[in-house]
C-alpha positions as a printed Julia matrix, in Angstrom:
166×3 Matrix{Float64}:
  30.32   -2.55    3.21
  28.77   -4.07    6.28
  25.91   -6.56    5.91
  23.5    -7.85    8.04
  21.25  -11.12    7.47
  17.78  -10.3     8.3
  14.52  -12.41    8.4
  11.05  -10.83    7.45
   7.68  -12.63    6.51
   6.75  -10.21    2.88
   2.86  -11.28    1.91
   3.14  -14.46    3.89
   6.12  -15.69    2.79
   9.28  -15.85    5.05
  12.48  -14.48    3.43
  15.77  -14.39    4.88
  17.9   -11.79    2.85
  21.77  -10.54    3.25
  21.32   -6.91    3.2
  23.99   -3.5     3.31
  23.43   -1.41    6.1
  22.46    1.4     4.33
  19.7     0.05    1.96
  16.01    0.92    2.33
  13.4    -2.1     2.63
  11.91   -0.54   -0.83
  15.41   -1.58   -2.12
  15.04   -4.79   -1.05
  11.47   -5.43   -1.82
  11.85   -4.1    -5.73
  15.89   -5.54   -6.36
  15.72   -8.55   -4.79
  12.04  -10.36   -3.45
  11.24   -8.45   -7.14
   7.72   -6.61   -5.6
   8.03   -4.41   -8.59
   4.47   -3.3    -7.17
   6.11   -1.05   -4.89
   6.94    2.17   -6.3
  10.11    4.21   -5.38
   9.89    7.79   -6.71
  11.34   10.51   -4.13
  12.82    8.59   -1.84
  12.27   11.31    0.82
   8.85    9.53    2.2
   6.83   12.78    1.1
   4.84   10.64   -1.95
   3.95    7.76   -0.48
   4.59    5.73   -3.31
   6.12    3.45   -2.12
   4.12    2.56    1.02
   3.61   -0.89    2.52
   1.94   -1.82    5.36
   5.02   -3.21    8.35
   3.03   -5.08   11.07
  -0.02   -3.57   10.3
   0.72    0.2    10.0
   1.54    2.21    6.87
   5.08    2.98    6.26
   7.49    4.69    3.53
   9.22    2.09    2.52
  12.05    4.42    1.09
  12.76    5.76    4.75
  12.62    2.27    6.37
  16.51    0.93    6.37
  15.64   -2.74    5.6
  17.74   -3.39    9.1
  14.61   -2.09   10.42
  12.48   -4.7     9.04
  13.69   -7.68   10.63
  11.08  -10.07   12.14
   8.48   -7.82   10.83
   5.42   -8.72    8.86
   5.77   -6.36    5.55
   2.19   -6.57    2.99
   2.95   -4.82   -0.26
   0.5    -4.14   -3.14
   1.34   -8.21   -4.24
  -0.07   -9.57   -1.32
  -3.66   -8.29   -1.01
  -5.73  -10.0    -3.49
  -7.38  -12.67   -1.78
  -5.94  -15.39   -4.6
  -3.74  -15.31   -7.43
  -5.82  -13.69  -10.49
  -8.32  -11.99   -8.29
  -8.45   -8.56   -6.98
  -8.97   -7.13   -3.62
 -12.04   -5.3    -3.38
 -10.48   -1.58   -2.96
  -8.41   -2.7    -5.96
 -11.71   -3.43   -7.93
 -13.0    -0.17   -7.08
 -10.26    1.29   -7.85
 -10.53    0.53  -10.85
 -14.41    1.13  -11.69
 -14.13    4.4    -9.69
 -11.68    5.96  -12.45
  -8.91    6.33   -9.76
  -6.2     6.18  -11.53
  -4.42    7.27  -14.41
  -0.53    6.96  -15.08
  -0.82    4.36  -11.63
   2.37    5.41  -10.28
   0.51    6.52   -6.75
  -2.18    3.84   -6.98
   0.21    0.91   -5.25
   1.16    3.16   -1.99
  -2.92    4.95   -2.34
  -4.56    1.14   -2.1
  -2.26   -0.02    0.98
  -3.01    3.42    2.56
  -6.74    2.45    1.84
  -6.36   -1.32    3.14
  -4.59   -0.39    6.44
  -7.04    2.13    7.38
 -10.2    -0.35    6.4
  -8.66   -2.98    8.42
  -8.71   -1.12   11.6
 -11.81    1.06   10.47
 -14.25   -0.67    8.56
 -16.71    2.1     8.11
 -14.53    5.68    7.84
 -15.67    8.93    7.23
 -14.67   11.16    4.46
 -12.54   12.91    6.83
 -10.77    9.89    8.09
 -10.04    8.86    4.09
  -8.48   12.17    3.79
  -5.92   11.69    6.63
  -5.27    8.4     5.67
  -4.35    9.1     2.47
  -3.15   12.07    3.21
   1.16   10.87    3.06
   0.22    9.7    -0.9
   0.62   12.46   -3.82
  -1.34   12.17   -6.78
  -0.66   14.52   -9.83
  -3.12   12.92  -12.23
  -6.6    12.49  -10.78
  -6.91   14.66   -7.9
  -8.32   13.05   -5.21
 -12.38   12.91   -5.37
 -12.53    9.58   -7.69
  -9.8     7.91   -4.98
 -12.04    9.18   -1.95
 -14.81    7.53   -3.74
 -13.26    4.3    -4.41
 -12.01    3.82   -1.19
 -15.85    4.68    0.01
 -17.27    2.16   -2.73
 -14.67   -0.56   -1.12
 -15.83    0.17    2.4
 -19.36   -0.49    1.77
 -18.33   -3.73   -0.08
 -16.2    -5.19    2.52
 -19.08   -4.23    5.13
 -21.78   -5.79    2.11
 -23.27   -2.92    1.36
 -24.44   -2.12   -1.89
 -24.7     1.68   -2.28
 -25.06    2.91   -5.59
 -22.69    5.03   -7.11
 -24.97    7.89   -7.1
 -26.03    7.18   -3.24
 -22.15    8.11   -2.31
């Protein structure tokens, strides 16, 4: 099998990894940087799962050949708490939103949430819809993850709506 040596910087650490030509960058992440965080379930890119953000957009990391990703900047759901122990603040919510259940979507549903709210602070419900829209969950539905993802937008901006005020 042909391999290929590529460089990538994964949650702001630089990696330099022999890979075969045909694996996926969610192959890499999980079986060898062991970013377990990423989840792999259809491998077809339709559950989103598995999404990490590659040089600040979204991606399905089970349709990216990990070829792809060299010299990129890859964030997975490892690197965005802002220090080791602590939670990001769409994670927190999250979390006291009730947005997840069985967690399998809630890794690829949070970096989803983070690249929109880095390049729009202050979305609409709409524009949490779309953004979300590549990530199935069959637990929850999706009004507590809409709301979470609201909650962490008024955070990040320091606003402090109340729960019912959303």
């Amino acid at each position: 099998m042909l391999t290929h040596k590529i460089r990538l910087r994964v949650n702001g650490t630089r990696y330099e990894v022999e890979v075969e030509s045909r694996e996926f960058l969610s192959e890499v992440l999980r079986d060898r940087l062991f970013l377990t965080g990423t989840k792999e379930s259809c491998g077809l890119g339709d559950c989103g799962s598995c999404t990490v953000i590659m040089d600040g957009i979204p991606v399905t990391s089970c349709l990216i050949l990990a070829v792809e990703a060299e010299g990129k900047e890859i964030v997975t759901i490892e690197g965005i708490a802002p220090e080791v122990g602590e939670l990001h603040p769409i994670q927190s919510k999250f979390s006291e939103c009730g947005a997840v259940q069985c967690g399998f979507c809630t890794p690829g549903m949070i970096i989803s949430a983070k690249a929109l709210l880095d390049r729009n602070p202050s979305p609409s419900q709409e524009e949490i819809k779309d953004a979300i829209s590549g990530n199935i969950c069959r637990c929850t539905g999706y009004t507590k993850i809409i709301k979470a993802i609201s909650a962490a937008s008024d955070e990040m901006r320091g606003e402090t709506a109340t729960s019912d005020e959303r």
